[in-house]
N, C-alpha and C positions, 0 to 999 in steps of 0.2 A: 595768845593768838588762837583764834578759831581752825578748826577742821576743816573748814570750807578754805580759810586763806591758805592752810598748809598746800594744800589738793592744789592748788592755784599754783602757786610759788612751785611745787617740785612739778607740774605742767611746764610750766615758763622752763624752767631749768632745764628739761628734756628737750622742749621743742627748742631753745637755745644752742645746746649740743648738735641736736640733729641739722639743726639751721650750718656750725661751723665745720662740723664733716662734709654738708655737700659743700659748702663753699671751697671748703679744700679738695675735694676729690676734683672740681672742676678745672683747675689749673695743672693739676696733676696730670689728668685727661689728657687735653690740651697739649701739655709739655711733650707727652709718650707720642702720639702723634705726630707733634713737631720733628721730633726724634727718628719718628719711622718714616719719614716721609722725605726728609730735607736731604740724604744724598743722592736724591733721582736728579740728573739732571734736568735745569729749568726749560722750555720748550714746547712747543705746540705739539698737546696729547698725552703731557704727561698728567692732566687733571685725569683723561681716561682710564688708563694705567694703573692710577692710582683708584679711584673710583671699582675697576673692572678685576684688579690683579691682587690687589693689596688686600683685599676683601679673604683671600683662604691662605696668604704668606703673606712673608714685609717683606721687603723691597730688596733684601740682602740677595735671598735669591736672583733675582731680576739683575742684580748690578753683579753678580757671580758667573752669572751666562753672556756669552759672548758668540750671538748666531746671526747667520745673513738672513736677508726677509723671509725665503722658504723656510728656514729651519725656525723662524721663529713661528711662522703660520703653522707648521708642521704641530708644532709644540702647544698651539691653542686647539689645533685639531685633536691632539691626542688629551687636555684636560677637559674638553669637552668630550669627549666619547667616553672617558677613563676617569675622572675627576670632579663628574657631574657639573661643569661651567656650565653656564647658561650662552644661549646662541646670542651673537653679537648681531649687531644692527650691522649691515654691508659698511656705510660711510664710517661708524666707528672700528669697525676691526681694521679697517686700512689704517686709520687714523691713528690705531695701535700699532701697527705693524710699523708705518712709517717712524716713527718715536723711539719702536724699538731697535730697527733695523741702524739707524741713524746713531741715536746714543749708545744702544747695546750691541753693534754689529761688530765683526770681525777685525773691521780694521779699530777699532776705539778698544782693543784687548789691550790691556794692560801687560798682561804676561804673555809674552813671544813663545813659548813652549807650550803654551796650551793651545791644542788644535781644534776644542770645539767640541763639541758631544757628539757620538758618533749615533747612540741611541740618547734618549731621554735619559741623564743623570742627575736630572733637576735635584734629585731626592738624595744625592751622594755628596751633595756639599752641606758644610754649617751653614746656618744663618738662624738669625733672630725668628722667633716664634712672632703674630702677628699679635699686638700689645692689646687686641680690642676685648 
């Protein structure tokens, strides 16, 4: 066998390889995202939420807080002044807020003894790191 065929074949071989890592990283991908995303509930705004929120946490925090529409405005006002968010379009922050207010508001609390953040404790609970 020639030097030139060698050269060839361990090419092939590499770009092979390299070909079945992304194939696999891409399902992977995918998966972790299915993962981070699937217990928001389903509803008008949560592509926003997701889209707008998910982007510096996962969702764990989001489904951990349980605040009425103020305290949730409240709560975009202060990652936006404190947490560098970027400012929202009028029709999507309502759009957020309604989603949130709704699926994450006071009365959808799960635990009865929890009254709700009295300051921002967004940062005192666990939650999953964002997978991106």
């Amino acid at each position: 066998m020639s030097v030139i065929g060698l050269n060839h074949k361990k090419t092939f071989v590499v770009l092979l390889f390299l070909a079945c890592l992304l194939n696999l990283g891409s399902p992977l991908r995918a998966e972790s995202d299915k993962i981070s995303f699937e217990n928001l509930p389903e509803g008008t705004g949560k592509e926003l939420v997701v889209g707008n929120c998910t982007i510096c946490h996962s969702e764990s925090i989001i489904l951990q807080n349980h605040m009425d529409r103020k305290a949730w405005n409240e709560t975009i006002d202060w990652m936006q002044r404190e947490q560098g968010m970027w400012e929202l379009e009028k029709k999507d922050r309502n759009i957020i807020l309604n989603y949130l207010s709704k699926y994450q508001g006071i009365d959808r609390r799960k635990d009865t003894k929890q009254q709700g953040p009295s300051k921002n404790q967004m940062y005192e609970f666990d939650y999953r790191s964002n997978p991106l």
